[in-house]
C-alpha positions as CSV (number, residue, x, y, z in Angstrom):
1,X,112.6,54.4,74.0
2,X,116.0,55.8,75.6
3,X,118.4,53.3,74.8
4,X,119.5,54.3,71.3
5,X,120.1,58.2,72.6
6,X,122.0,57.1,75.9
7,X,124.1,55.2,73.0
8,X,124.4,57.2,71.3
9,X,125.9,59.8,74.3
10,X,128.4,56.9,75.3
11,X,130.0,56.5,72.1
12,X,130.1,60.2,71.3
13,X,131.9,60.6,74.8
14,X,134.2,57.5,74.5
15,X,134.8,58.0,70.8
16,X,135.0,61.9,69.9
17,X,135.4,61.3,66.5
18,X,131.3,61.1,66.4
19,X,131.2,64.4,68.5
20,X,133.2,66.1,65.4
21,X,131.4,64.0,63.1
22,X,127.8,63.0,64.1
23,X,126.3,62.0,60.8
24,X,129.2,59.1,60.7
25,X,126.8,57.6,63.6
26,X,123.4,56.1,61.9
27,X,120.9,54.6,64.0
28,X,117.7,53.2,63.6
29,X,115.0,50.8,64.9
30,X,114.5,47.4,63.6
31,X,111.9,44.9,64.0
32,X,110.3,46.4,67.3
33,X,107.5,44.5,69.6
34,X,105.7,45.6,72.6
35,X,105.1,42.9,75.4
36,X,102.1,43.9,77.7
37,X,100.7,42.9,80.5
38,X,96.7,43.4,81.8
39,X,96.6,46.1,84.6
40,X,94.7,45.8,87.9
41,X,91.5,46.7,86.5
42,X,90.4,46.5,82.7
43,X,90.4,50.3,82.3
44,X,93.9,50.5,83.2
45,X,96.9,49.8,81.1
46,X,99.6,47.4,82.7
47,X,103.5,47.6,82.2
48,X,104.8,46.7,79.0
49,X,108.4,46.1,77.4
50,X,109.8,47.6,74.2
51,X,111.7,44.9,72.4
52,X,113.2,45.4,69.0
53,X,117.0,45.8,66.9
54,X,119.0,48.6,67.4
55,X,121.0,49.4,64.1
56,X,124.1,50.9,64.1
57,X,125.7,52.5,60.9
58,X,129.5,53.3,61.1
59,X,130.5,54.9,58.2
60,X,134.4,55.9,57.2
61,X,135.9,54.1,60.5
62,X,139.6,55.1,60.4
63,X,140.2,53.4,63.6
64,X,140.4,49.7,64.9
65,X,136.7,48.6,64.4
66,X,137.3,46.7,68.6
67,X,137.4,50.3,69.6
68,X,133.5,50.2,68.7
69,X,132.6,47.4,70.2
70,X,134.7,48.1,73.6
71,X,132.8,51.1,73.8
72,X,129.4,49.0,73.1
73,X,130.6,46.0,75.6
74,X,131.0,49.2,78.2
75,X,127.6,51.1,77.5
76,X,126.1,47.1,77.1
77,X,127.5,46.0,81.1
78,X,125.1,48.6,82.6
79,X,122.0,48.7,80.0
80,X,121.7,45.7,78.3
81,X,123.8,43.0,80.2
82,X,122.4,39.9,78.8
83,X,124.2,41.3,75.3
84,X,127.5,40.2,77.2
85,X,126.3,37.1,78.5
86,X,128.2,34.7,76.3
87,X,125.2,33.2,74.7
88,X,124.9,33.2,71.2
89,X,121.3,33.8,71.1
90,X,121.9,36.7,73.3
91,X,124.6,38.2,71.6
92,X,125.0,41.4,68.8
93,X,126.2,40.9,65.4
94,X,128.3,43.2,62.7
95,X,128.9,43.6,59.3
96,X,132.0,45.1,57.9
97,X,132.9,46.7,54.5
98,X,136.2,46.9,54.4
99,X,137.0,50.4,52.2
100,X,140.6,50.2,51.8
101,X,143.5,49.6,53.9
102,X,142.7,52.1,56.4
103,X,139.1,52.7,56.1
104,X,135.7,50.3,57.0
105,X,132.4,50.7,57.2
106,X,130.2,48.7,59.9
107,X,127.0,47.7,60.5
108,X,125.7,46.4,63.8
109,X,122.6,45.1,65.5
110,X,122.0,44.7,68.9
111,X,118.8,43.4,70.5
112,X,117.1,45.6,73.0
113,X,114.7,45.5,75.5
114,X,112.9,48.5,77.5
115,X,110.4,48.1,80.5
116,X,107.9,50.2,81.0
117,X,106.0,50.8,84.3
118,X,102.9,52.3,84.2
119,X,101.8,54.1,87.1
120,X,98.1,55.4,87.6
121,X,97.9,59.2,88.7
122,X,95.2,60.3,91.3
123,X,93.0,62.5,89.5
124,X,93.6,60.2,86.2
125,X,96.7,60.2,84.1
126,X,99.7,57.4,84.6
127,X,103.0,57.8,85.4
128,X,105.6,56.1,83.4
129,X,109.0,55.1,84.2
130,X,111.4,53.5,82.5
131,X,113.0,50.8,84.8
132,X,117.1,50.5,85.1
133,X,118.0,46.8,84.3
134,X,118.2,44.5,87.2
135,X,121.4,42.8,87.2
136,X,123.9,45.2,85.6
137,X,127.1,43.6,85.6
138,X,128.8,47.0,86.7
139,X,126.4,47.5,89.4
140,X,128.3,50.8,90.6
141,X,127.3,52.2,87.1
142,X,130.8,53.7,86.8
143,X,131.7,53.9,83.1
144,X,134.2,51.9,82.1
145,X,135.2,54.4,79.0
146,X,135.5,58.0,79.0
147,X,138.0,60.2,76.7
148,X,140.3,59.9,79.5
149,X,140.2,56.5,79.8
150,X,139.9,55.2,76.4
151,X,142.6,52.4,75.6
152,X,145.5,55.1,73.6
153,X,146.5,51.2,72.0
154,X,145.4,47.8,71.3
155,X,147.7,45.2,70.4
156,X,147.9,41.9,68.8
157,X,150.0,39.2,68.7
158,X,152.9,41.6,69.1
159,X,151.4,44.0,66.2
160,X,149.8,47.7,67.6
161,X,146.8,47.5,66.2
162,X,145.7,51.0,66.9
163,X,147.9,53.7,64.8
164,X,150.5,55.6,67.2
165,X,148.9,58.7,68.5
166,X,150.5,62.2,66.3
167,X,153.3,63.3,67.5
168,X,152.7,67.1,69.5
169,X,153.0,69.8,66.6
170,X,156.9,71.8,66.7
171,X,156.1,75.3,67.1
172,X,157.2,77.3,64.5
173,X,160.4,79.3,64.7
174,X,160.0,83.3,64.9
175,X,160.5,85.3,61.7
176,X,162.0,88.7,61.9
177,X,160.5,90.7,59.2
């Protein structure tokens, strides 16, 4: 499985807070099924497809909690498209335990599917490759959030909801002794 690592890079990269912070990013596997298929002959293995719930642990979230999920929606339009499809049954859900005024914890899970093609070797041995998805919805696969280009605000109905950014620091003035 290479979903929940490549993830796990796209919100470290989008959100650096989990760069500084990495244990404030839990994630585990949930509920995981492999779909295979017969290969050409009955001593060889066919493809197969990883399906299962990826669980994602935010803990101490300081920030706007859609900050999250627009980095998920981003990672999701290139890896897991049918999670943006609109459809309830295709869709990821959250949990949220709201700390105090500033602070939340989240849980999220977000179905997954991987497929496998397995590949026999001359000489013996198989090859396996893990295939792209077919109809990403940024086919380019140009990321739609990086540090430089994560949203600096987010507002709603006239409110910021994202605190304003800290002000530069003043240097200090020099001190004769």
């Amino acid at each position: 499985m290479i979903k929940p690592e490549s993830l796990r890079a796209a919100l470290t990269a989008a959100l650096p807070v989990f760069a500084r912070d990495p244990d404030a990013l839990k994630m585990w596997i949930d509920r995981g099924t492999i779909h295979a298929r017969h290969g050409p002959t009955p001593d060889q293995p066919g493809a197969f497809e990883y399906r299962y719930t990826l669980n994602l642990v935010v803990e101490g979230w300081q920030d706007h909690p859609s900050l999250i999920m627009l980095a998920i929606n981003a990672w999701a339009a290139i890896n897991q498209p049918d999670l943006l499809a609109g459809s309830r049954d295709q869709s990821y859900t959250f949990e949220a335990d709201i700390i105090d005024a500033a602070t939340v914890d989240l849980s999220l899970e977000l179905p997954m599917t991987e497929a496998v093609r397995v590949t026999p070797r001359v000489g013996g041995g198989f090859d396996l490759l893990h295939l792209a998805e077919e109809t990403p919805l940024l086919p380019d696969e140009a990321p739609l959030i990086t540090p430089e280009t994560l949203l600096a605000e987010i507002w709603w109905k006239g409110e910021r909801l994202i605190p304003e950014p800290p002000l530069p620091a003043t240097p200090l003035p020099d001190v004769a002794p």
